[in-house]
C-alpha positions in Angstrom: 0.0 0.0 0.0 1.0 3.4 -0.9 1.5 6.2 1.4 -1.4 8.0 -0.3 -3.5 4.7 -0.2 -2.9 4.8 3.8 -4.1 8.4 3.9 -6.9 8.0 1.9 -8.1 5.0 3.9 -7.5 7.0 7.3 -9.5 10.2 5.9 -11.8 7.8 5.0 -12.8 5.7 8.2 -11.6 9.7 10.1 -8.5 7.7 12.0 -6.4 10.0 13.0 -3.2 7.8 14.4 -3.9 6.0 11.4 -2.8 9.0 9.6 -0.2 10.9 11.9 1.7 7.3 12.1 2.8 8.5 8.8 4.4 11.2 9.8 8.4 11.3 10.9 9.6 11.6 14.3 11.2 15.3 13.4 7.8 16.0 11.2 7.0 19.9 10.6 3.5 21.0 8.9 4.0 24.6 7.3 0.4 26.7 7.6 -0.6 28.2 4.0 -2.3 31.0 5.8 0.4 32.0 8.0 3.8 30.3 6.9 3.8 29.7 10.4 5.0 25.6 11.4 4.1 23.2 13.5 5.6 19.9 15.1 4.6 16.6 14.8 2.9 16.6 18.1 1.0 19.8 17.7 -0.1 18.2 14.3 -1.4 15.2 15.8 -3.5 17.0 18.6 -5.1 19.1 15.2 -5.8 16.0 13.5 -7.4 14.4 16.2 -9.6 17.6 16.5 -10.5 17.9 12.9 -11.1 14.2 12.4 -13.6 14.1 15.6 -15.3 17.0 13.7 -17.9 15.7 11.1 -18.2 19.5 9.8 -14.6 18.7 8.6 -15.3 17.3 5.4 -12.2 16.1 3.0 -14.2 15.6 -0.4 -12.9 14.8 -4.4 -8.9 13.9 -3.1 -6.6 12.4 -5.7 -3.2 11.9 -5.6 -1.4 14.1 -8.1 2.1 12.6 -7.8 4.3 10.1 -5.4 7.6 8.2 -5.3 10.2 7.7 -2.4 10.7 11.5 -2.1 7.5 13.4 -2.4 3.9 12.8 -2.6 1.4 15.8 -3.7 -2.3 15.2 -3.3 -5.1 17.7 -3.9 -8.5 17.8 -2.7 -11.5 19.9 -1.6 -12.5 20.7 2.1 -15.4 21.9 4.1 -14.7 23.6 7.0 -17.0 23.9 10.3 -17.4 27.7 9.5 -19.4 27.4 6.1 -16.1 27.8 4.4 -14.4 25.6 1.3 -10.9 25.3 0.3 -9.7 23.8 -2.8 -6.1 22.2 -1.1 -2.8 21.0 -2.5 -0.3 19.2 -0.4 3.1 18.5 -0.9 4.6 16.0 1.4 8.1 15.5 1.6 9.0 12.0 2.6 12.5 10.7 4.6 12.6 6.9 5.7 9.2 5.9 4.3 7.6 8.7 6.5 6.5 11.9 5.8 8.9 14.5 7.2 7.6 18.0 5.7 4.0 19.2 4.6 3.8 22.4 2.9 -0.1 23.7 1.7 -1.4 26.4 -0.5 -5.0 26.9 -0.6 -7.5 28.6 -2.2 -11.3 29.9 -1.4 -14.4 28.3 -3.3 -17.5 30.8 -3.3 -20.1 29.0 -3.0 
């Protein structure tokens, strides 16, 4: 199974250690709004959050590209305050895990 594929399947059934067990030990998330970052424990305690969340909808995802270095996935999200967000994520991996997410993001009027 893919990186992606493990993902997808944690988004899908909203498992959130399924997901951050991806991530390396010296994982950093860089916010698109901000270019702020965050750790990989700050990261999981967000994903928890957003995953117990049903108004946190991850919708139309697709994996754009992946191999041993990167993965980039794109997808469409609903967020619990009437907003959308058309999202692309570049991952870079180290080890098999993912060690750097970067994300730019852009607004859907609805």
């Amino acid at each position: 199974m893919t990186l992606y594929d493990t993902m997808a399947k944690a988004l899908d059934q909203r498992d959130a250690d399924m997901y951050t067990d991806l991530f390396h030990g010296d994982y950093e998330f860089v916010r698109h709004q901000s270019g702020t970052s965050m750790d990989r424990e700050q990261m999981v305690e967000m994903m928890r959050m957003m995953m117990a969340n049903e108004k946190v909808i991850v919708r139309d995802a697709r994996c754009v590209y992946e191999n041993d270095e990167i993965l980039v996935e794109h997808s469409v999200m609903d967020f619990p305050d009437g907003t959308t967000e058309a999202v692309m994520s570049v991952h870079i991996l180290k080890d098999g895990s993912i060690i750097r997410t970067e994300t730019g993001a852009t607004l859907i009027s609805k």
